[in-house]
Structure formats: structure tokens, C-alpha cells
C-alpha positions as CSV (number, residue, x, y, z in Angstrom):
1,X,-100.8,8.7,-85.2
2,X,-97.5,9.9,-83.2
3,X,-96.0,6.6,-81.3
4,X,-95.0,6.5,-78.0
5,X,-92.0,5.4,-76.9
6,X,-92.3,2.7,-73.8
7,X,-89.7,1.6,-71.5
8,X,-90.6,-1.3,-69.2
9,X,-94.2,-0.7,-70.6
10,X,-93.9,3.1,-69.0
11,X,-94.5,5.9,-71.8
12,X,-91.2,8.1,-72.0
13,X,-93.1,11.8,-71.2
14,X,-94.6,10.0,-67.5
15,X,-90.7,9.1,-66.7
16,X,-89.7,11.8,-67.6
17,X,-92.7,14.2,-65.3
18,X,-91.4,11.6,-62.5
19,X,-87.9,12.5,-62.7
20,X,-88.6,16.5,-62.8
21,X,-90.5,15.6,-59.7
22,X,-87.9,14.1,-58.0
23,X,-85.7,16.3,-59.3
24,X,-87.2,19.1,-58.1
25,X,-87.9,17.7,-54.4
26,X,-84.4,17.2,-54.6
27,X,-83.5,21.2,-55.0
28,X,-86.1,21.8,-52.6
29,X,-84.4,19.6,-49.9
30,X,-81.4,21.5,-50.6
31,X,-82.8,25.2,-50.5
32,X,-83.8,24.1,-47.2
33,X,-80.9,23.2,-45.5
34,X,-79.2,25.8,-47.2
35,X,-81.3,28.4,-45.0
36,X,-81.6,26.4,-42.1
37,X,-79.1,27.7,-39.1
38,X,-77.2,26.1,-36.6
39,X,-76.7,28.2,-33.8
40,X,-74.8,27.3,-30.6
41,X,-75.5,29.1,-27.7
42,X,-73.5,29.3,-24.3
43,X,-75.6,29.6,-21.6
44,X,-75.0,30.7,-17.5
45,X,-75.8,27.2,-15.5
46,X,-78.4,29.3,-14.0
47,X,-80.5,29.8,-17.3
48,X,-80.4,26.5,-18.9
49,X,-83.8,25.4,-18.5
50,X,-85.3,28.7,-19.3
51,X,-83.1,28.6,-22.2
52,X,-84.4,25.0,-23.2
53,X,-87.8,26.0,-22.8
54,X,-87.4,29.0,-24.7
55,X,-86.1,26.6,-27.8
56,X,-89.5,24.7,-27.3
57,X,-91.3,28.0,-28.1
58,X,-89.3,29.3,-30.5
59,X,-91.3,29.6,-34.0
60,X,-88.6,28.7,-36.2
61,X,-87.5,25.7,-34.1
62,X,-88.4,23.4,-36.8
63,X,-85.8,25.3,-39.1
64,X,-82.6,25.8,-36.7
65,X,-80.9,23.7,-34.9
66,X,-80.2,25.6,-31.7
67,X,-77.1,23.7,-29.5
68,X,-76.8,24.9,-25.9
69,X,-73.6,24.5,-24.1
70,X,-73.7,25.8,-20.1
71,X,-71.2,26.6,-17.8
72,X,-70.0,29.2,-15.4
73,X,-70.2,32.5,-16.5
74,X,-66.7,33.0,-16.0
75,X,-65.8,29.7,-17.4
76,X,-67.5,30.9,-20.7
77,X,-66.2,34.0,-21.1
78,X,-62.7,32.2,-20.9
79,X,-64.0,29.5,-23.8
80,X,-64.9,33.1,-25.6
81,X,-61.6,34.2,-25.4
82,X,-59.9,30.9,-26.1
83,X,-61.7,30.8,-29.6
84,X,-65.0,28.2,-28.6
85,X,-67.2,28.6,-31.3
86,X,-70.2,30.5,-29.9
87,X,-72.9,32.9,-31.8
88,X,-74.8,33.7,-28.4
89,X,-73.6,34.0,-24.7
90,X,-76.4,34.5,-22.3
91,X,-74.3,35.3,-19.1
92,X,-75.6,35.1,-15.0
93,X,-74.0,39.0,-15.1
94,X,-73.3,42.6,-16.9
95,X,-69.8,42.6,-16.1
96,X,-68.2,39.7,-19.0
97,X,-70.3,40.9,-21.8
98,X,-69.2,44.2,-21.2
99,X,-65.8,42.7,-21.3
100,X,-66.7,41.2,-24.2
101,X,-67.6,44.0,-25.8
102,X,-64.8,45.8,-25.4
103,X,-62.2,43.4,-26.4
104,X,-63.9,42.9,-29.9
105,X,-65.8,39.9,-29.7
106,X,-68.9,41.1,-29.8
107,X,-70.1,41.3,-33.6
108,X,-72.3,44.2,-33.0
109,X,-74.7,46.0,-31.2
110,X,-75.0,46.2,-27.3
111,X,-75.3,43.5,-24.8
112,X,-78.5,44.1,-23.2
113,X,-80.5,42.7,-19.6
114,X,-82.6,39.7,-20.6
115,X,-83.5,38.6,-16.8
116,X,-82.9,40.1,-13.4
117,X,-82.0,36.8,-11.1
118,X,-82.9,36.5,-7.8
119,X,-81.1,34.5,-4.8
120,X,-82.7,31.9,-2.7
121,X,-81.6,29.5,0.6
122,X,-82.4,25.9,-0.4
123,X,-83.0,23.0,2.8
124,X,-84.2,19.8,1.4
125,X,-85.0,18.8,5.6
126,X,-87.1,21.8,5.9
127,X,-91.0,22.7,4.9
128,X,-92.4,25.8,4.6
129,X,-91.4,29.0,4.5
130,X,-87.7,29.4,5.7
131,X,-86.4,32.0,7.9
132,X,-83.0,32.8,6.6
133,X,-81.6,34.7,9.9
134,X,-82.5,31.0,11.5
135,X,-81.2,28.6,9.4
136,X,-77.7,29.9,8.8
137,X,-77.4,30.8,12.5
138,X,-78.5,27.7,13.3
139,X,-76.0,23.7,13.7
140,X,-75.4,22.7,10.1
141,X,-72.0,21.4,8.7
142,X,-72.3,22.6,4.8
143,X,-73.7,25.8,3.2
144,X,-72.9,25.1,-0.6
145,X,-72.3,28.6,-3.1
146,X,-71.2,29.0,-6.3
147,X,-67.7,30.4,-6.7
148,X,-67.4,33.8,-6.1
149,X,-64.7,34.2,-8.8
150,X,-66.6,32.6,-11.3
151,X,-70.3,32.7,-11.3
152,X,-72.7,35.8,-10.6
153,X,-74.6,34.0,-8.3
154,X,-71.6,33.2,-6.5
155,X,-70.9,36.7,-5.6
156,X,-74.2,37.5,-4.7
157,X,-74.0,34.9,-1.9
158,X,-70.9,36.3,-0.8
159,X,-72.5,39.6,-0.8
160,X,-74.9,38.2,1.3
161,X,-73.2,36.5,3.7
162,X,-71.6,39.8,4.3
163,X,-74.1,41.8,5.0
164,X,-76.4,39.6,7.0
165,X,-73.0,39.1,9.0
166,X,-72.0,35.1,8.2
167,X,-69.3,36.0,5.7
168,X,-66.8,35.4,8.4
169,X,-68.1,32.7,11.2
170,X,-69.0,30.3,7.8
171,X,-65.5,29.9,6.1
172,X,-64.9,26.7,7.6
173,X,-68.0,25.4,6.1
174,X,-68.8,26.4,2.5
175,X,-69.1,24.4,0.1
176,X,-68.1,26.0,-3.4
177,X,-69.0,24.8,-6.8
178,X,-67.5,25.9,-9.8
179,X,-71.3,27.3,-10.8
180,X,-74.8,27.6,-9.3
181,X,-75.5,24.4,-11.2
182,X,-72.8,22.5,-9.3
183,X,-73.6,24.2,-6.6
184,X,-77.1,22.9,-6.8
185,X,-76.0,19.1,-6.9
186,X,-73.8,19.8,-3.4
187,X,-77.3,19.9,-1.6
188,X,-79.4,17.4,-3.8
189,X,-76.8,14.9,-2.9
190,X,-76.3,15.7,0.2
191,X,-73.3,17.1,0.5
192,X,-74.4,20.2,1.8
193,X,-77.5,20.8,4.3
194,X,-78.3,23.9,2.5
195,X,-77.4,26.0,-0.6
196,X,-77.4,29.4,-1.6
197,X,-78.9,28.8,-5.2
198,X,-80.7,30.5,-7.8
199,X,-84.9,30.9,-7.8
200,X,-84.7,30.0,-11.3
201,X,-83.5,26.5,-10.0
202,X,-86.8,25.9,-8.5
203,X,-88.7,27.4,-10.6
204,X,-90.9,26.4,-14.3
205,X,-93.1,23.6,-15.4
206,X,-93.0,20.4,-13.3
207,X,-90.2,21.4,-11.4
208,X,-90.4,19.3,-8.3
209,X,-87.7,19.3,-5.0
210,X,-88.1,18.5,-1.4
211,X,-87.7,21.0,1.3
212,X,-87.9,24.8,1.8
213,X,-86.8,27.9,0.4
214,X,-86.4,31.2,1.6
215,X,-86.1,34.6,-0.1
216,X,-82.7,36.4,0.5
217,X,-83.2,40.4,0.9
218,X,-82.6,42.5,-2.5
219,X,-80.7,45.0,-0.5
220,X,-78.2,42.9,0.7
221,X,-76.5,41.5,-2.5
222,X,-76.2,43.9,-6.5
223,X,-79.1,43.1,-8.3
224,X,-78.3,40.2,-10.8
225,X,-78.7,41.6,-13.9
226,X,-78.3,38.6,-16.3
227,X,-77.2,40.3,-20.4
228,X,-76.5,38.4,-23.1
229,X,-74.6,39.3,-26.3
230,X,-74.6,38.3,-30.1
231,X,-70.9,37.1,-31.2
232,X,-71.3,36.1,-35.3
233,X,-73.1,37.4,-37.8
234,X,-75.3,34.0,-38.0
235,X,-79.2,34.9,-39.1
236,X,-80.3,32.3,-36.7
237,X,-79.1,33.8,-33.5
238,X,-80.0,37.1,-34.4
239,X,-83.6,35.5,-35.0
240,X,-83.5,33.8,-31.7
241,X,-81.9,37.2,-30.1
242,X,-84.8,38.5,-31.2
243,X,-87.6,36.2,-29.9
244,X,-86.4,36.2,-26.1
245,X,-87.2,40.0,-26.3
246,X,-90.6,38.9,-27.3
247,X,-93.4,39.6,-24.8
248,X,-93.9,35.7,-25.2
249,X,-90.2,35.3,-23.9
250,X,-90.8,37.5,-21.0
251,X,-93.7,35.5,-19.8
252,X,-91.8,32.1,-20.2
253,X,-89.2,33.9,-18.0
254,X,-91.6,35.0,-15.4
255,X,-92.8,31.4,-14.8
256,X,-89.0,30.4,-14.3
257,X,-88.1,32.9,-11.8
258,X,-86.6,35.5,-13.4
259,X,-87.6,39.3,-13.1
260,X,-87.9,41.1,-16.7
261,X,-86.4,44.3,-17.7
């Protein structure tokens, strides 16, 4: 009869089916992270809670690790330019990932029009349905906007203004944040009456704020067409690229205020 071999009273073949266990979970822990992503995605202030419920419902969530950064648009593109480590840039506007596009940094494909954003008048002291004519005609020191120069939405109030005649009589009191975000905290802390913010803003699952809005007219300001574009060759952003086109995506959108393409 054969003898075994014991150490610490444990027969050598069960240590050694233990170790090839471990051994073997071991690997497995590694293959994993090996194919897991990290993705870091630069996102327009506008879109950051679409954006972070969009990660929620992503199906490979438990396998990436997806990092969002937000800004201005225009303060993004410049990080872009500058080198900032980016693999996605979902922009408030057509016009910078077009520029990106053209000065190399996109890695391929076309950007293309995720959301269509729409442009709201926020009061915190007022209920109900708002009539936008009213209020900015009406006694009020601050109207708070997003910089023209730098965010989307920023030039769609300016558009605005101009056409429904303000532009010029409300110089002497804007308010102007560097992005709709910004612009957002102006008139939540109250240093502006009103705001001329994003629907998004107000918009998505338990999303609570005092006041009114009102709708500001289509016609009077281009239509916000929101594109993003892919800028590595990283599997994980193309993946997550690919989910936000998704007719689940577009519904998650919906709910936050965005018109789809």
C-alpha cells in the first residue's frame, strides 16, 4: 500500500488541489482587470446627471470604471487641446467637436447628435407656469446666463435675449457664469432672481427646486444640438459610445429633458 505523505497532518495531493485553486483564482483576478477599462469622460455642465444616470444603466458598469469630469464646453475643448487625458467629450454643441475633428484629435469616426437641448427661464419666487415676455420685462436686479463665449447654452440665451428684444436694456444686469452649471448656482443662491438655464437642470428622477419655469421659443435661439466624439482607441468608451445610442439611452434622456435625434 502506497504511503502518503502528510504535512501538518494534511496529505500532500489535497495541498497541492488547494494551491492550484488559489492559484488559479489568482490568474482569474488578473484576466479580469486586465479587460476591465477605465474610461474618463468629459462632459458639458449641462449633461452631467444624464451622464451619471446613464453610468447607472450601463450593462458593463460592473467591469469599467467610467470617471466623469464636467465643465464648459469651451473650457473642455481647451483641456482637449492642452493634452487632458480624455477618451469621450460629450459637448453642449456641434461646433468644438467639429473642431476637434478637424484638428486630429478625434481617433475616428464622426461626432454625431446625442441630445437636442432645450432653454428654460428659472424664478425660484414664482409658481406656475411663467410667462417669459413678463418676467424679464418686469423689476428684477439679476438675470444669470452662461457665458456666451464659452458654453452653448450661453449663446442660446444671448440669442434669445436678442430676439425677444432684452439683449440691449439687460447688460447692466446679467449675471455670467463660466457654464450653465455655474450659472445655475447664481439663482439657487440667490444671486440672481432668475436664470436662463438648461431643462435638463430641472429635469430626471427626484429632481426637486422651488419656483417656476418657463419655455423659451425654439425660433428664437439655433437649436442646441448637443454631439459627442470618441478621442482614444479605448474598448470601454467605444462600448459606452455605443450604449447611449441604445433605445434604452434615449429614453433615459427623454426623462432628463433632452430631445433625441
Amino acid at each position: 500500500m502506497a504511503a502518503i505523505l502528510r504535512v501538518n497532518n494534511l496529505p500532500i495531493r489535497n495541498m497541492t488541489y488547494r494551491l492550484s485553486a488559489k492559484i488559479l483564482l489568482v490568474l482569474c483576478a488578473v484576466s479580469s482587470n486586465a479587460l476591465a477599462e477605465t474610461v474618463n469622460i468629459a462632459v458639458a455642465s449641462n449633461f452631467a446627471s444624464a451622464a451619471k444616470a446613464l453610468i447607472q444603466a450601463y450593462p458593463n458598469i460592473a467591469d469599467d470604471k467610467l470617471n466623469v469630469i464636467t465643465g464648459s464646453t469651451g473650457k473642455l475643448y481647451a483641456q482637449i487641446k492642452n493634452g487632458a487625458p480624455f477618451d469621450l467629450f460629450f459637448a453642449a454643441d456641434r461646433t468644438r467637436p467639429g473642431l476637434l475633428q478637424s484638428e486630429g484629435f478625434v481617433t475616428d469616426g464622426e461626432s454625431y447628435t446625442y441630445a437636442l437641448g432645450k432653454l428654460v427661464l428659472w424664478s425660484p419666487t414664482h409658481r406656475g407656469y411663467l410667462s417669459v415676455d413678463k418676467l424679464l420685462a418686469g423689476d428684477f436686479r439679476h438675470l444669470a446666463m452662461a457665458n456666451p463665449r464659452l458654453a452653448p447654452y450661453g449663446d442660446a440665451a444671448r440669442q434669445a435675449l436678442a430676439a425677444l428684444g432684452y439683449w440691449d436694456d439687460l447688460q447692466g444686469r446679467l449675471v455670467i457664469g463660466e457654464s450653465i452649471g455655474q450659472a445655475f448656482q447664481y439663482v439657487e443662491s440667490g444671486n440672481a432672481e432668475m436664470g436662463l438655464l438648461a431643462l435638463s437642470q430641472f429635469s430626471g428622477i427626484n429632481r426637486e427646486y422651488s419656483g417656476g419655469i418657463g419655455r423659451i421659443p425654439d425660433d428664437v435661439y439655433t437649436p442646441i444640438e448637443q454631439q459627442v466624439v470618441l478621442l482614444t482607441d479605448n474598448s470601454g468608451a467605444r462600448a459606452f459610445l455605443q450604449f447611449v445610442a441604445s433605445d434604452g439611452a434615449k429614453d433615459i434622456l427623454r426623462l432628463y429633458g433632452y430631445g433625441v435625434p
